[in-house]
N, C-alpha and C positions, 0 to 999 in steps of 0.2 A: 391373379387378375392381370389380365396384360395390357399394357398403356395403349392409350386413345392414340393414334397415327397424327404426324404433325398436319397441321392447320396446310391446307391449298394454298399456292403463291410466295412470293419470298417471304424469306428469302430461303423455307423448305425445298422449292421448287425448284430450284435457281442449278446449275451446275454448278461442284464444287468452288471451280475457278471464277465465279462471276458473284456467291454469295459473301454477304459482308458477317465474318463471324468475332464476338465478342468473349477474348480471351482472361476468364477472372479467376483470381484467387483472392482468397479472405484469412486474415488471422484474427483468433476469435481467443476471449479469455478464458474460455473451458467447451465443451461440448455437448452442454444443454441448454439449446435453443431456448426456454422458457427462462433460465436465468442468467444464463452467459450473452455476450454481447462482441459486436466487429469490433477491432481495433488498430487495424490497416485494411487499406482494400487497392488493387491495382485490376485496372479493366484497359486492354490494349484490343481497340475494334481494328481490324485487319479484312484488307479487301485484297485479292491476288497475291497476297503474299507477303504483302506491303503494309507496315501501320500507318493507317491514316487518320488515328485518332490516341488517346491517352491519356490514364488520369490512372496516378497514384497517392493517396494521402494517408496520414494516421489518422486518428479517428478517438475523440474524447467520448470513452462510452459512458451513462449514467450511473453505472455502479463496475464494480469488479474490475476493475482498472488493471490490478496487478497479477490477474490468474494468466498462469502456464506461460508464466516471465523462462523457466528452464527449457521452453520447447522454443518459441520465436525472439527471443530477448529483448523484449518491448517492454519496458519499466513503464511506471504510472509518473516517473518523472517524466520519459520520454514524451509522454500525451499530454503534461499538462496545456501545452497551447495549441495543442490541437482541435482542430472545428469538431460540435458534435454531429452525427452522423445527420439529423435534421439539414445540416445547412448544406450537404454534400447529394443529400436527393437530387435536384435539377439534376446535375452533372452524371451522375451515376444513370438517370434515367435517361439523358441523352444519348450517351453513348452507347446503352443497350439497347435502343430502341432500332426496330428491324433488323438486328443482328441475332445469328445464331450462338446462343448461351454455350461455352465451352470452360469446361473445369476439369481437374482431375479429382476423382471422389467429389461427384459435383452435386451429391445430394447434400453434402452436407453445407457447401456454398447455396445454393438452393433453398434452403431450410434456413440459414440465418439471416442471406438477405432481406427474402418473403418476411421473416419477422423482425427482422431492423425498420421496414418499409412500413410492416402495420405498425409498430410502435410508433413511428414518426406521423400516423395518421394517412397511411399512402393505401389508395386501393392499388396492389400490385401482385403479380405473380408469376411465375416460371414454369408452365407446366412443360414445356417441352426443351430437353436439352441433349447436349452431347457430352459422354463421358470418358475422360481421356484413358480413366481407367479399365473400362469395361473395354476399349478399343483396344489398350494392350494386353488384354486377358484373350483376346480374340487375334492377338496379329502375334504377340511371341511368347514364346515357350519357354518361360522364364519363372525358380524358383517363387520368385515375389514381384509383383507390379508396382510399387509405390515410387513415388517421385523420385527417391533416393536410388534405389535400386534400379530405375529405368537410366537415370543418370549416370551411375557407376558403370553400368553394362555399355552403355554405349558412348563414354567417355566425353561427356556432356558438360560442361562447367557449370558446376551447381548456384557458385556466387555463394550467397549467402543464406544457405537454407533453412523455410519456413517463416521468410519473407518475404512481401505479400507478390514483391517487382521481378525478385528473383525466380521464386515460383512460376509466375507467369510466362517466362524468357524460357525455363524449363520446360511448361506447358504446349508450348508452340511448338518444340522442338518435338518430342514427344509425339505432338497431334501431326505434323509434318511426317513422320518417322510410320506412322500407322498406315497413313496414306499412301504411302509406297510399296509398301510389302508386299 
């Protein structure tokens, strides 16, 4: 079935250089949306190039605290003072709001947000975004697409990978990198 075309007007419509795009990653404690939960989130809105917005925090989720501590290294000590995602809605929906939604593998940011949103009681949704990953499946010719792998190849400073800030500094680059090809 193939997706519905994005909605008429911005910031769909906009020329690349004049749309305001909202760059996210998320670290989640496993990968099943119905039981796992966010546990950082960094969203950097970016207009011509430039961040003109930002918000990175951890995030005290309601159960599952300490899954796939081996993949992001975010201990449940790390979150004990952390706000739970409830109190980080305003902000999270400000700065996505009129901006175009960019992730890499960004169904699965997609999918957890939508349901962090419902559980906090949020009518919310993402039906239309841009995928940094499917752009590089499309722009280079390269064994493997993943953050990791687009970083190595093009010599990218990873920072600290499969967190959530560092991710996103990746993400941009990556999206920037597409654009040109």
């Amino acid at each position: 079935m193939k997706a519905p075309a994005p909605p008429e007007g911005a910031p769909w419509d906009l020329p690349i250089g004049e749309a305001d795009f909202a760059f996210v990653d998320l670290e989640m404690t496993g990968l099943d949306v119905a039981k796992d939960h966010v546990i950082e989130v960094c969203v950097e809105r970016v207009r011509r190039g430039a961040v003109v917005d930002r918000f990175v925090s951890l995030v005290k989720p309601e159960k599952n605290a300490g899954g796939a501590v081996h993949i992001h290294g975010i201990s449940e000590a790390d979150l004990e003072d952390a706000p739970p995602f409830l109190d980080l809605v305003p902000r999270i929906r400000a700065i996505l709001e009129g901006a175009v939604f960019v992730a890499h593998g960004a169904k699965w940011d997609v999918a957890f947000l939508e349901a962090e949103m419902k559980r906090a009681g949020q009518d919310f949704s993402i039906p239309h975004y841009v995928d940094t990953l499917t752009l590089a499946r499309r722009a280079f010719g390269l064994k493997s697409h993943s953050l990791d792998a687009l970083c190595t190849h093009f010599g990218i400073d990873r920072g600290v990978a499969h967190r959530a800030e560092a991710d996103v500094t990746a993400l941009r680059d990556i999206f920037g990198r597409t654009l040109t090809t």
